[in-house]
C-alpha positions as CSV (number, residue, x, y, z in Angstrom):
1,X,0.0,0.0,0.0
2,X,1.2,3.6,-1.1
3,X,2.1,6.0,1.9
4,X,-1.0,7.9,3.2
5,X,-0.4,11.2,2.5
6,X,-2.9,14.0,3.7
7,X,-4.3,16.1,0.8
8,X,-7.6,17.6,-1.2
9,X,-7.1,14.4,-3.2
10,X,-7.2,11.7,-0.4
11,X,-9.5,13.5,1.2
12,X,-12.5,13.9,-1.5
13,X,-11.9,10.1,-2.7
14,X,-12.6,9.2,0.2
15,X,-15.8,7.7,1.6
16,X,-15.0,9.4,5.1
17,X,-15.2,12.7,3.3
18,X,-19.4,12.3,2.1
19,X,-20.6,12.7,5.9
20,X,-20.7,16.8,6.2
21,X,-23.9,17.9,6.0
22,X,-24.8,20.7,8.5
23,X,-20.7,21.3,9.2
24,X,-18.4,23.6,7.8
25,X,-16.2,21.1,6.5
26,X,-19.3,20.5,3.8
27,X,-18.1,23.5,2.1
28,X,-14.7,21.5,1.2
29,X,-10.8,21.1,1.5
30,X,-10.2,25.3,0.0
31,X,-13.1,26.8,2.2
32,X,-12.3,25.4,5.5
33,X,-8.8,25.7,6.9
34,X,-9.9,23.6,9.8
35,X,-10.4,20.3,7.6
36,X,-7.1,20.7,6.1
37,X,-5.7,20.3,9.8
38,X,-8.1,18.3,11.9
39,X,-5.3,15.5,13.1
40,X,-8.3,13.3,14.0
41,X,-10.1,13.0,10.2
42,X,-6.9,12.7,8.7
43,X,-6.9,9.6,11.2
44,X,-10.0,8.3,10.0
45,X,-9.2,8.6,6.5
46,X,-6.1,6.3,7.2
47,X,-8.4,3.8,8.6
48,X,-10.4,3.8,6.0
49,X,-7.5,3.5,3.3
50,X,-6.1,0.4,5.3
51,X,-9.9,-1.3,5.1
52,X,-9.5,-1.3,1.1
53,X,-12.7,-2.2,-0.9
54,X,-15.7,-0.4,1.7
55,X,-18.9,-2.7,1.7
56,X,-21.9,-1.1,0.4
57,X,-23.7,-1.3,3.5
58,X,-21.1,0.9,4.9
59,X,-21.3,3.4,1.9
60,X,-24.8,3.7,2.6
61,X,-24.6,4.3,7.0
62,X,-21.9,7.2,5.8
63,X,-23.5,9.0,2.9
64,X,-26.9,8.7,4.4
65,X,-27.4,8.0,8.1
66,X,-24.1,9.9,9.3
67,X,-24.8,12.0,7.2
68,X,-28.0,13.4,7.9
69,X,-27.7,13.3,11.2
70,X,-29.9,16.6,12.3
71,X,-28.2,19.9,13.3
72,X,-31.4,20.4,15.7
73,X,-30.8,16.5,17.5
74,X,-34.6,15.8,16.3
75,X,-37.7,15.8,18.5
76,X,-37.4,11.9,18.7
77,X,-33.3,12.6,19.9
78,X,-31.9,9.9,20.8
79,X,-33.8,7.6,18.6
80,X,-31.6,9.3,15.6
81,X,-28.4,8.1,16.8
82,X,-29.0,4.8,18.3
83,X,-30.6,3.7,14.6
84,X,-27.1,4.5,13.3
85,X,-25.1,2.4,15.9
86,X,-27.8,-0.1,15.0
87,X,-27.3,0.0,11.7
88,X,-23.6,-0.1,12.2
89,X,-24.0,-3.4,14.1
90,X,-26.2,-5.0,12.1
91,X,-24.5,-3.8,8.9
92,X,-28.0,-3.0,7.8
93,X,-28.9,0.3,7.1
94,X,-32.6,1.7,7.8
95,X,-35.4,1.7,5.1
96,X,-36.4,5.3,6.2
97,X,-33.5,7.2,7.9
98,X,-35.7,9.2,11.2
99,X,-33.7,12.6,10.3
100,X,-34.9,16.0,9.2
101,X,-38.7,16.3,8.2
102,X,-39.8,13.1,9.7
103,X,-42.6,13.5,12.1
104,X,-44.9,10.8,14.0
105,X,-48.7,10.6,14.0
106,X,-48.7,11.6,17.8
107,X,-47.0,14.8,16.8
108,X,-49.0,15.6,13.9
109,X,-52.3,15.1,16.4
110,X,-50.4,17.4,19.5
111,X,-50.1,20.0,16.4
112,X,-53.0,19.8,15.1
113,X,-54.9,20.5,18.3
114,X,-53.2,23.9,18.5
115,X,-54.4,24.5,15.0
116,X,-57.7,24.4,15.9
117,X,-56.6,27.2,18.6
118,X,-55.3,29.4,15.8
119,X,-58.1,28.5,13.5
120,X,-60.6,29.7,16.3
121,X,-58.9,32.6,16.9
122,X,-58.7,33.9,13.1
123,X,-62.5,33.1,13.0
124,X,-63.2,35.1,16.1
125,X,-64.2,32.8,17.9
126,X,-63.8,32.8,22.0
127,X,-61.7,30.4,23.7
128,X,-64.3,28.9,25.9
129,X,-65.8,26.8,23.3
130,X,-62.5,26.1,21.7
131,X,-61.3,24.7,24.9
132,X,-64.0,22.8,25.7
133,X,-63.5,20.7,22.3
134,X,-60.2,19.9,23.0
135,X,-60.7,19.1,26.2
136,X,-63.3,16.4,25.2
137,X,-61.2,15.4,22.0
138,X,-57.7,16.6,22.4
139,X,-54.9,14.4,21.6
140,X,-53.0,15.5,25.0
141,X,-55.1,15.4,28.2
142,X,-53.8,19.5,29.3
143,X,-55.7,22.2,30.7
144,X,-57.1,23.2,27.8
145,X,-58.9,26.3,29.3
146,X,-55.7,27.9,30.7
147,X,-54.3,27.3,27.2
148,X,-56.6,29.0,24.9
149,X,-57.6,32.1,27.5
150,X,-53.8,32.6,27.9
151,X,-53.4,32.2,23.6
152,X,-56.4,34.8,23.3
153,X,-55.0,37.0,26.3
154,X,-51.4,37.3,24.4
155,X,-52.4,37.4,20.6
156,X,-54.9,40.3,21.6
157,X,-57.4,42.1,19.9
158,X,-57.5,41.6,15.9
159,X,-55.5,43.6,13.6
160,X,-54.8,43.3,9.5
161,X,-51.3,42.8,10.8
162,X,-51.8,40.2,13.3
163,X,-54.3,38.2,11.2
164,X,-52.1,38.0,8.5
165,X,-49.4,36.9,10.6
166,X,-51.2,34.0,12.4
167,X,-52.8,32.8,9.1
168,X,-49.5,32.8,7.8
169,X,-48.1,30.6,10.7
170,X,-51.0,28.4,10.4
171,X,-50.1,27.1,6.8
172,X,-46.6,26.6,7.3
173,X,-48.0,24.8,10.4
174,X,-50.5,22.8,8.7
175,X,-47.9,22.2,5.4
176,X,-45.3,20.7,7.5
177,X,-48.2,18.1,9.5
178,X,-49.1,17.7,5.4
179,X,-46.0,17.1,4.2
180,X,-43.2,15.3,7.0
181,X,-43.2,11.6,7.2
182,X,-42.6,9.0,8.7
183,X,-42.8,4.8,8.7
184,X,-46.3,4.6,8.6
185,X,-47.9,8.0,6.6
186,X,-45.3,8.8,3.8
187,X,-47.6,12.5,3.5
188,X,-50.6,10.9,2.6
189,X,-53.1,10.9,5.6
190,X,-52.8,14.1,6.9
191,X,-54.1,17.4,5.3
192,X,-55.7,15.7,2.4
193,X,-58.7,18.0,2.7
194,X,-56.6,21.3,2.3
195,X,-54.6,22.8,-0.6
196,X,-50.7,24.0,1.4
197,X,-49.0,23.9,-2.4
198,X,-48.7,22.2,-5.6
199,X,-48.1,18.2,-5.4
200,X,-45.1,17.1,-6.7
201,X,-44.4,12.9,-6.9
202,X,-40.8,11.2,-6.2
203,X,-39.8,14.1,-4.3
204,X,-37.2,12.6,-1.4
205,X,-35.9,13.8,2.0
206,X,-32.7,14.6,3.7
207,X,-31.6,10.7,4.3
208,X,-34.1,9.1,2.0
209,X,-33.2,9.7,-2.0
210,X,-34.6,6.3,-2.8
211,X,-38.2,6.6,-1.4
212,X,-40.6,8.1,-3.7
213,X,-42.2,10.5,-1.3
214,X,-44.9,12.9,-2.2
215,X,-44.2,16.6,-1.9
216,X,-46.0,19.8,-1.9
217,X,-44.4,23.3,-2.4
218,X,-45.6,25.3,-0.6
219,X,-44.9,28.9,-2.0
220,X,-47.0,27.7,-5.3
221,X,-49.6,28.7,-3.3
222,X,-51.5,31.5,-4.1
223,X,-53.6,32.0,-0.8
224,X,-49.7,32.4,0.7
225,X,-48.2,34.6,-1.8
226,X,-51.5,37.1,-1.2
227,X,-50.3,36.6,2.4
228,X,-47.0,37.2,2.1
229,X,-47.3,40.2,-0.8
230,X,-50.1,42.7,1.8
231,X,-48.0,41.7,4.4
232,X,-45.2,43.5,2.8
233,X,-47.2,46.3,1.9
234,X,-48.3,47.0,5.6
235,X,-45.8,49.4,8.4
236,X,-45.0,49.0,12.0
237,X,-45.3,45.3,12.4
238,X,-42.7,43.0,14.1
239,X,-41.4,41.0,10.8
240,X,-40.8,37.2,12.0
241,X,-39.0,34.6,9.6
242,X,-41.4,31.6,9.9
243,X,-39.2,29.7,7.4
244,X,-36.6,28.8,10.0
245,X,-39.5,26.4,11.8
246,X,-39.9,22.5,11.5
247,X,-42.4,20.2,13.3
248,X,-39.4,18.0,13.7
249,X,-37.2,20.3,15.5
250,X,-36.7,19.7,19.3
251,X,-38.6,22.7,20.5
252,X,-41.0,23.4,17.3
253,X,-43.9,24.0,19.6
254,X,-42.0,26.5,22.0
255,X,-41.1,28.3,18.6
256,X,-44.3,28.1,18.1
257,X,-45.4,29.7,21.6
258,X,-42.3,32.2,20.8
259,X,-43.7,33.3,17.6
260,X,-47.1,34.0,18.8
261,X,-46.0,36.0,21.8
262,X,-44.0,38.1,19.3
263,X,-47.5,38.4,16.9
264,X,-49.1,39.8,19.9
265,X,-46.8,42.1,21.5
266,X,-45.5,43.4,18.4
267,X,-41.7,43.1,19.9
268,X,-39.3,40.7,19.7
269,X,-38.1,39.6,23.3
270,X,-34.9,41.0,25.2
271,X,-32.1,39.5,25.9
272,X,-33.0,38.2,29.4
273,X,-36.8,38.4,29.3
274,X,-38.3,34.6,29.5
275,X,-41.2,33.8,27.3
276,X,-44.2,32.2,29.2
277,X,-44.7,29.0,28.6
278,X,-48.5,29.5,28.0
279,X,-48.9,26.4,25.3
280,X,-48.4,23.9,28.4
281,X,-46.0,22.5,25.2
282,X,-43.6,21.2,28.1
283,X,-43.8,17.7,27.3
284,X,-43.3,18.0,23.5
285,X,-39.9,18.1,24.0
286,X,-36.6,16.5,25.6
287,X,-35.6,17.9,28.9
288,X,-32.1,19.5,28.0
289,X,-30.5,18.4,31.2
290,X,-31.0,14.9,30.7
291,X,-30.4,15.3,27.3
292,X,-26.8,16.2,27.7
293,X,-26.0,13.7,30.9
294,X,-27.6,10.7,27.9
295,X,-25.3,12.3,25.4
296,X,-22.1,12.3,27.9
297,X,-22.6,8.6,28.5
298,X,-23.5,7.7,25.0
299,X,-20.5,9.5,23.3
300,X,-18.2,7.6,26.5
301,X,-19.7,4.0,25.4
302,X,-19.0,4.8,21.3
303,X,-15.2,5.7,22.3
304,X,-14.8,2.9,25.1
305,X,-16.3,0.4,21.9
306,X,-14.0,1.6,19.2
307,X,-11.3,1.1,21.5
308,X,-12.1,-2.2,22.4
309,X,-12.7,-1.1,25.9
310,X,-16.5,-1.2,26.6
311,X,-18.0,0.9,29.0
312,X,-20.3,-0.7,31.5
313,X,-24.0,0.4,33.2
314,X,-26.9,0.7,31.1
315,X,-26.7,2.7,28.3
316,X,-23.1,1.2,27.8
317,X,-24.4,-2.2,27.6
318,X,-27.6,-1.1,25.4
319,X,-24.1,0.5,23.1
320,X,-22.4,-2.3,22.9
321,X,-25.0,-4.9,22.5
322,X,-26.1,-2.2,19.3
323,X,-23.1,-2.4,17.9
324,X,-22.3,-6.2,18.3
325,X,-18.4,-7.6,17.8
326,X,-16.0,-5.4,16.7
327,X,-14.5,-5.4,13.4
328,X,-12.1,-2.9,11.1
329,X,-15.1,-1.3,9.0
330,X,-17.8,-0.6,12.1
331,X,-14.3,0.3,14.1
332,X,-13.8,3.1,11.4
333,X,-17.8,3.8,11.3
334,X,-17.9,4.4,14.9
335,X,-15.3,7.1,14.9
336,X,-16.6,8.5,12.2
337,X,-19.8,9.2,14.0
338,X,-17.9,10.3,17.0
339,X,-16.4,12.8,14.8
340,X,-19.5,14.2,13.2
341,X,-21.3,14.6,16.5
342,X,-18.5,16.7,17.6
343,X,-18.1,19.1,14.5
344,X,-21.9,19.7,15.0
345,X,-21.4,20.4,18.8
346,X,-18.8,22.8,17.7
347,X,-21.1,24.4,15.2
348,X,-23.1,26.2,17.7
349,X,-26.4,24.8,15.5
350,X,-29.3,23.4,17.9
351,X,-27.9,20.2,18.2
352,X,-25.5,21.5,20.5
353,X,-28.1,23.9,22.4
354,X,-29.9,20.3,22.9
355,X,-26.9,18.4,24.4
356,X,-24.8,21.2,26.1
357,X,-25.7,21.3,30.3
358,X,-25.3,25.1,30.1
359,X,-28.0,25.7,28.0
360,X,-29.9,28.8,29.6
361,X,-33.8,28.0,28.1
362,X,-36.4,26.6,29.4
363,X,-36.5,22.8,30.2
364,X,-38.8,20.1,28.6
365,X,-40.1,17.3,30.4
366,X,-40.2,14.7,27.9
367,X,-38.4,11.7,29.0
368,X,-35.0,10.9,26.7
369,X,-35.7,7.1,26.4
């Protein structure tokens, strides 16, 4: 075998290289001085020369489950990253990869019930009656009353403004419960009675190129671009960017409660002013503490594994039991991983807002496991 040299060449042939996504080394060997002299990839890239011919199996857990491994850690987080070390032990890759823009039926119904909150409230309706639906047929058993009085109490009184605004948040709302999927719906039971954009067949998602998935775009839609064109036509309202949510975010119904705090008070927060938790959306997502002590253990069991020292205790066992004997190519595929977790910890994206213990926000209570 010829000397392993470190270059642009080695580096881009390589199959090590295909696992970016969301980092700044995605933007390649010339644009990111930090590639060029990260001792610990260069290291990988070895490994992987030494392996030779890569199976196909592995081809597929780099290019597609490493690599779309979600910058926000996913609402499902850690189910994400223990179906990669599953894959890696079985050396069978996923039929749908649970990244980006999958979303579960529970989730979809949670979201849905706060639709029919914002649906009331465009209609001008009052939130007794709304509550007492959902409290008779509401997927999550909360106190429904608190939540839409508080919801009325901080939208406030209609305005063009703020109608336009809340309709607006509704249909990226109701697109994304349309248009995510997941084992079971693949965008075809929810939303069928409502037009959120022009249908588009074989579409695919982040992690799933070879599922034919049906897609619908939402800014095809005229009923939007009205929204969006009087919207810009209108002064002295607070101008939010409701393309940066996702239902499968973490925290996508705190954004949510954030967003409509900002419609109502016309103001974007301060620096150290909390946000009320008045959606009762607690439970929708992971509580950050336990979030990061999982992730401390987790990333300990991956490097004790690919060392061929296991960790012990629970989650280490669950680890090591995942990934099953150890062998050159999931050796190489574990630090690989190890790797990419870090660079998006480093990347100041979500994902390391999720797993970090000094994260400052308010706390979910949704269990990890």
């Amino acid at each position: 075998m010829a000397e392993f040299e470190w270059s642009k060449e080695t580096l881009e042939n390589s199959i090590s290289s295909r696992c970016w996504n969301y980092t700044p080394y995605e933007d390649g060997w010339d644009s990111c001085p930090d590639l060029r002299k990260d001792s610990e990839l260069k290291q990988i890239v070895a490994m992987e020369q030494e392996l030779g011919d890569i199976p196909e199996w592995a081809r597929r857990v780099v290019e597609r489950d490493i690599n779309y491994v979600g910058p926000c850690g996913h609402y499902k987080f850690p189910k994400p990253q223990l179906e990669i070390i599953s894959a890696i032990g079985s050396q069978t890759p996923p039929v749908l990869v649970h990244t980006c823009y999958t979303v579960d039926r529970e989730r979809k119904r949670q979201m849905m019930d706060y639709c029919l909150c914002l649906d009331a409230w465009l209609a001008g309706a009052n939130a007794e009656p709304t509550a007492q639906e959902l409290m008779a047929l509401g997927c999550r058993k909360i106190d429904w009353m608190s939540v839409c009085e508080d919801m009325w109490n901080i939208i406030g009184e209609h305005s063009e403004a703020k109608d336009l605004l809340v309709e607006r948040m509704l249909h990226l709302v109701r697109h994304s419960i349309k248009w995510c999927i997941w084992d079971d719906d693949m965008a075809t039971e929810f939303g069928r009675d409502q037009y959120l954009g022009d249908y588009s067949a074989g579409t695919w998602r982040y992690g799933n190129p070879h599922i034919r998935i049906a897609g619908f775009q939402e800014n095809a839609s005229p009923r939007l671009k009205r929204i969006e064109a009087r919207l810009a036509e209108i002064n002295n309202y607070v101008r939010l960017d409701l393309r940066e949510w996702w239902l499968c975010a973490p925290k996508s119904f705190r954004f949510l409660e954030r967003n409509l705090w900002v419609i109502g008070m016309g103001r974007f927060p301060g620096d150290e002013e909390e946000i009320p938790g008045f959606l009762q959306c607690e439970d929708t997502y992971p509580n950050q503490d336990a979030a990061a002590d999982w992730y401390t253990s987790f990333r300990k069991a991956l490097n004790g594994w690919w060392r061929g020292q296991p960790e012990t205790g629970d989650l280490a066992d669950d680890v090591n039991r995942r990934l099953g004997e150890l062998t050159p190519v999931k050796r190489w595929l574990v630090k690989l991983f190890l790797r990419k977790l870090r660079r998006l910890e480093e990347n100041g994206e979500q994902f390391a807002n999720l797993v970090t213990p000094g994260h400052k926000h308010r706390r979910g209570t949704r269990p990890i496991i």
